[in-house]
BADOMAR-994105 format. One record per atom (N, C-alpha, C, CB): y, x, z. Coordinates in steps of 0.1 Angstrom, whole numbers, plus 5000, padded with zeros to 4 digits. Glycine has a CB too. Layout:
BADOMAR-994105
YXZ;...
//
This chain:
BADOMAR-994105
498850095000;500050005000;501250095000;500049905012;502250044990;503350114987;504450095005;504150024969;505150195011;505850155021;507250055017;506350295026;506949965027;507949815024;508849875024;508049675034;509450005029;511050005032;511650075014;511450165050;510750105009;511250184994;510950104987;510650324988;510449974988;510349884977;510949754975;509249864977;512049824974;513249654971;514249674955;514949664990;514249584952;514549564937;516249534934;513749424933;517049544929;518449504927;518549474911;519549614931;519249324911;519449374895;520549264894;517749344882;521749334890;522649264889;522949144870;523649394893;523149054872;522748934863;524248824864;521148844871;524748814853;526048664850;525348564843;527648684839;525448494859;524848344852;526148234848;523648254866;525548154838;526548024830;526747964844;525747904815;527547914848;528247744858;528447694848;529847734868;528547554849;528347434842;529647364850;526747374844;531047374844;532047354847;532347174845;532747454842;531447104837;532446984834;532646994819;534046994844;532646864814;533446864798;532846964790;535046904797;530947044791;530747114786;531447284784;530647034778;531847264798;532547404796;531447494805;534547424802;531547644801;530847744815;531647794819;529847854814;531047834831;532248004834;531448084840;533748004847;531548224836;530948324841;530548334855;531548424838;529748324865;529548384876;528848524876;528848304884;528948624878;528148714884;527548704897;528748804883;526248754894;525148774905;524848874907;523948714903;524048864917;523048984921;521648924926;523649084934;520848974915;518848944921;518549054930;517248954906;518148984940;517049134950;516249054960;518249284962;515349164955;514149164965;513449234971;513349114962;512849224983;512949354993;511349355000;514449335007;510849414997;509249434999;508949395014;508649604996;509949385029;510049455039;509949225041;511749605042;510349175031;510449025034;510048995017;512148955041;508748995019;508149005006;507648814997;506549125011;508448775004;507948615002;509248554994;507548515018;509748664995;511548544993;512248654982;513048525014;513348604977;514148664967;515848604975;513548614949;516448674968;518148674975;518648644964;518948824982;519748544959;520648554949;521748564954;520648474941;522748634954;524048664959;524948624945;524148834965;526048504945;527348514941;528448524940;527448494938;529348554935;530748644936;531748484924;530348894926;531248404928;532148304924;533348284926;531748214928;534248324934;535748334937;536148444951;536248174939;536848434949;537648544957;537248464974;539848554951;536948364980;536448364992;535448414994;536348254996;534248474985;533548544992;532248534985;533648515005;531148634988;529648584984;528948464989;528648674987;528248364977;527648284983;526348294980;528148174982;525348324989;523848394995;522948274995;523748465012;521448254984;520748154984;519648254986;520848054973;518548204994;517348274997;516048174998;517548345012;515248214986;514048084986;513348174981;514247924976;512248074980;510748164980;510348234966;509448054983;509548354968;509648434955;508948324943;508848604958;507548294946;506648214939;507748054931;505348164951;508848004939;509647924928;510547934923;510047854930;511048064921;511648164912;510648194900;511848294920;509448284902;508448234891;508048174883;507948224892;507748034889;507047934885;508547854875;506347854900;509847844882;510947834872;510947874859;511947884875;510748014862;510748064849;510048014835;510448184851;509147964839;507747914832;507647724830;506347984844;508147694837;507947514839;509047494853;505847464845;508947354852;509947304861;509347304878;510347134857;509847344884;510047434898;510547344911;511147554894;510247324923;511247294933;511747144936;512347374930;512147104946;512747024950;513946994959;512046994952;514846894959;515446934972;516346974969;514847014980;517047084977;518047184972;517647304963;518847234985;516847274955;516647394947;515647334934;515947524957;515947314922;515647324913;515647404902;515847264913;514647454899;514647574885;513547524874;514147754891;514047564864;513647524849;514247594836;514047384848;512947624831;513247684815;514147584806;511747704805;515247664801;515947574791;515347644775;517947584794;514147604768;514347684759;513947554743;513147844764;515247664736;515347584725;515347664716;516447504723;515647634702;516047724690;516847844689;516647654682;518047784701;519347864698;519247894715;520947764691;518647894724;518647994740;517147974742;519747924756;516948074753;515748144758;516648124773;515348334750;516848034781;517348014795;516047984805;518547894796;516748024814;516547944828;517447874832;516348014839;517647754837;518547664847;518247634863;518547524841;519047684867;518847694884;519647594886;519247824892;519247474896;520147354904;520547364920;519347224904;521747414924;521647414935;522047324943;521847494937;521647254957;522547184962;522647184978;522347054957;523747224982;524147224997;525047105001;524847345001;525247075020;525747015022;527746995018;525147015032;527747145013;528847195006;529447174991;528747305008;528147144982;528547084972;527247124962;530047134968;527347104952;526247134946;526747194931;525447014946;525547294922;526147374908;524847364903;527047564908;525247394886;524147404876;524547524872;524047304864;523647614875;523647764868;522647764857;523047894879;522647844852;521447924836;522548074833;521447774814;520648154830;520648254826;519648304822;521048304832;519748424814;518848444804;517348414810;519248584799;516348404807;514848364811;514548514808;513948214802;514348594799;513948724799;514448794809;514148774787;515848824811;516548904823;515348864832;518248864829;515748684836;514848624854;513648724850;514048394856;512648704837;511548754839;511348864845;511148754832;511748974839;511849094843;511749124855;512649134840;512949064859;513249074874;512049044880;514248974878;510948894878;510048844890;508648914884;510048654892;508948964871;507649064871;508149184880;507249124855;508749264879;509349384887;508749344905;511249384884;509449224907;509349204922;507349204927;510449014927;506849134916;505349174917;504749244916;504649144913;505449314907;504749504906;505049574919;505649634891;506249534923;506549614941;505249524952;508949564950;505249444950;504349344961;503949224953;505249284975;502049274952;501549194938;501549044954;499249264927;501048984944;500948814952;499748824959;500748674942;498648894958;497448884971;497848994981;495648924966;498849074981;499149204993;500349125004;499949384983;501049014997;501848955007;501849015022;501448835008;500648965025;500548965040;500749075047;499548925043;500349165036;500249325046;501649395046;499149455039;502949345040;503749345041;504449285053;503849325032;503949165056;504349105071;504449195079;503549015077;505449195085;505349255103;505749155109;506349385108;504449055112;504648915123;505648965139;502648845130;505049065143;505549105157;506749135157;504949215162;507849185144;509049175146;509949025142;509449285140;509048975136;509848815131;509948755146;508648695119;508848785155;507948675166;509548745176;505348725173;509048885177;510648945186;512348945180;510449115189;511948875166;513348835165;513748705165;513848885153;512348585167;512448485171;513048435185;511448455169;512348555192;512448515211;513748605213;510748575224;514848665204;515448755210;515648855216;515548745213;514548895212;514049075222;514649175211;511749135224;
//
């Protein structure tokens, strides 16, 4: 097993917003994923000058997006693919508001092949360190 602490991924990605009246606007992102919490993926955006806004869901519905329709809830992902794009569409929704992202489906891929080449899908576990989740549960 590769050491969790050297196996974390970055890959910076501008996804479409879905502004209204058919318009987009650029967001920039950031994909990462970190062997050390090997179940989940981070998307970080830089949507306006208040600040990053941080979504964290599970690595497997990131995947499965990429490929077929994904998720429920506050998180929906789905291939947009036609003649004229090769997308993904990400739905997000908080008690703060909700956005339609897309971006390229080859970039996502890459990315959630990469994150499985660092931590294939049957080694999960050995990646866990239950005993610090359990002492960051109780506060110690």
């Amino acid at each position: 097993m590769a050491d969790p602490c050297s196996a974390s991924i970055i890959t910076p990605l501008v996804f479409a917003l879905a502004a209204g009246d058919g318009i987009t606007l650029p967001v920039p992102a950031e994909l990462a994923y970190d062997a050390s919490e090997p179940l989940s993926v981070r998307i970080t955006f830089w949507a306006d000058a208040a600040g990053p806004v941080v979504w964290v869901f599970a690595r497997d519905l990131l995947a499965d997006g990429v490929w077929m329709p994904a998720g429920q809830g506050d998180i929906g992902i789905w291939p947009a693919v036609s003649d004229t794009k090769d997308a993904v569409c990400i739905a997000l929704s908080s008690p703060d508001g909700s956005a339609l992202l897309e971006c390229d489906r080859g970039e996502l891929a890459k990315f959630v092949s990469r994150a499985y080449a660092a931590v294939p899908r049957e080694d999960e576990t050995a990646y866990l360190d239950v005993d610090a989740a359990i002492d960051a549960l109780l506060g110690h």
